[in-house]
C-alpha positions in Angstrom: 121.4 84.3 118.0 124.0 81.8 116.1 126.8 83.9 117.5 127.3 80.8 121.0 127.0 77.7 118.7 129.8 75.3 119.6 131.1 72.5 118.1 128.8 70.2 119.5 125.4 72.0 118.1 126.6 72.9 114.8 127.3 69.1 114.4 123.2 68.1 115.8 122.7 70.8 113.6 123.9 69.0 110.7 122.5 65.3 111.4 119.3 66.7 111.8 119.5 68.8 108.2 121.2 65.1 106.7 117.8 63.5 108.3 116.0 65.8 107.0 116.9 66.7 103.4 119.2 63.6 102.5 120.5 63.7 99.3 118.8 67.0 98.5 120.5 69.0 100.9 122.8 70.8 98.3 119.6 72.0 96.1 118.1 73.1 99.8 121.2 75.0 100.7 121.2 76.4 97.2 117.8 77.8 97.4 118.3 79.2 100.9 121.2 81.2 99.9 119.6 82.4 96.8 116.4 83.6 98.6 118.8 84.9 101.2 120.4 86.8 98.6 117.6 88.0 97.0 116.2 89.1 100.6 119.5 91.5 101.2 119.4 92.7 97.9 115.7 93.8 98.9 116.9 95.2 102.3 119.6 96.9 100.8 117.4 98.9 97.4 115.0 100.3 100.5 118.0 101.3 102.7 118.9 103.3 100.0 116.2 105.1 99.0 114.7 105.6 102.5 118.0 107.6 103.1 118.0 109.3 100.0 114.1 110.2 100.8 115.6 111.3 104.3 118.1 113.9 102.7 116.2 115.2 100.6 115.5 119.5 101.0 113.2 121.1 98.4 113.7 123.8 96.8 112.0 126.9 98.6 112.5 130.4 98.3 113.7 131.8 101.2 111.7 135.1 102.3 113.7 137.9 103.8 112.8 140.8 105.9 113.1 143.0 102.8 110.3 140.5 100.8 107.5 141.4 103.4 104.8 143.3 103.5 105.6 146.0 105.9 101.9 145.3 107.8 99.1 143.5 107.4 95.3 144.7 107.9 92.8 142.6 108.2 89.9 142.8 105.4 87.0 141.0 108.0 84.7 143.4 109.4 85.2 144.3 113.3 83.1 143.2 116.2 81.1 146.0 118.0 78.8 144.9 120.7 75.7 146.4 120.7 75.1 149.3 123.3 71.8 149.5 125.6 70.1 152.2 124.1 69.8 150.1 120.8 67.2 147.8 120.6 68.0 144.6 119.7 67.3 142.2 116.2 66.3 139.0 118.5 62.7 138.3 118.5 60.9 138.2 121.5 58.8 135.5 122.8 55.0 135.7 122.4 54.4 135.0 126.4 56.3 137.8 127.1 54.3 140.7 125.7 51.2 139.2 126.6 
């Protein structure tokens, strides 16, 4: 954004600021820098621990082929549907056996 200022701007650049601030343009500048210091300093703490959140790799056993079970059955009772010769457990409407 600053990167194309010529010669000419950065000289508006600095009336306007001596229009602006006067005499306390050295206590303004001061307290820029100083905020923009404190603002890197910021920038540069979260840097730092978002990468060192981003490396991180707990600690988890690692199972091997040799740790497994060798199969798994299922303790849940099976699904049989139920043939036509039972009768079934639905009640039946009163209109119909009347």
């Amino acid at each position: 954004m600053l990167g194309n200022l010529g010669y000419f701007e950065m000289m508006l650049f600095g009336v306007v600021a001596l229009m602006l601030f006067g005499s306390r343009l050295p206590e303004v500048a001061r307290n820029l820098g100083g905020t923009y210091r404190g603002l890197k300093r910021s920038v540069d703490e979260f840097k730092r621990e978002f990468q060192a959140v981003e490396t991180y790799e707990p600690k988890t056993p690692r199972i091997t082929k040799e740790d497994e079970p060798e199969s798994l059955e299922s303790t849940a009772p099976k699904f049989s549907p139920p043939t036509e010769d039972e009768p079934s457990s639905t009640p039946k409407d009163s209109a119909d056996s009347k």
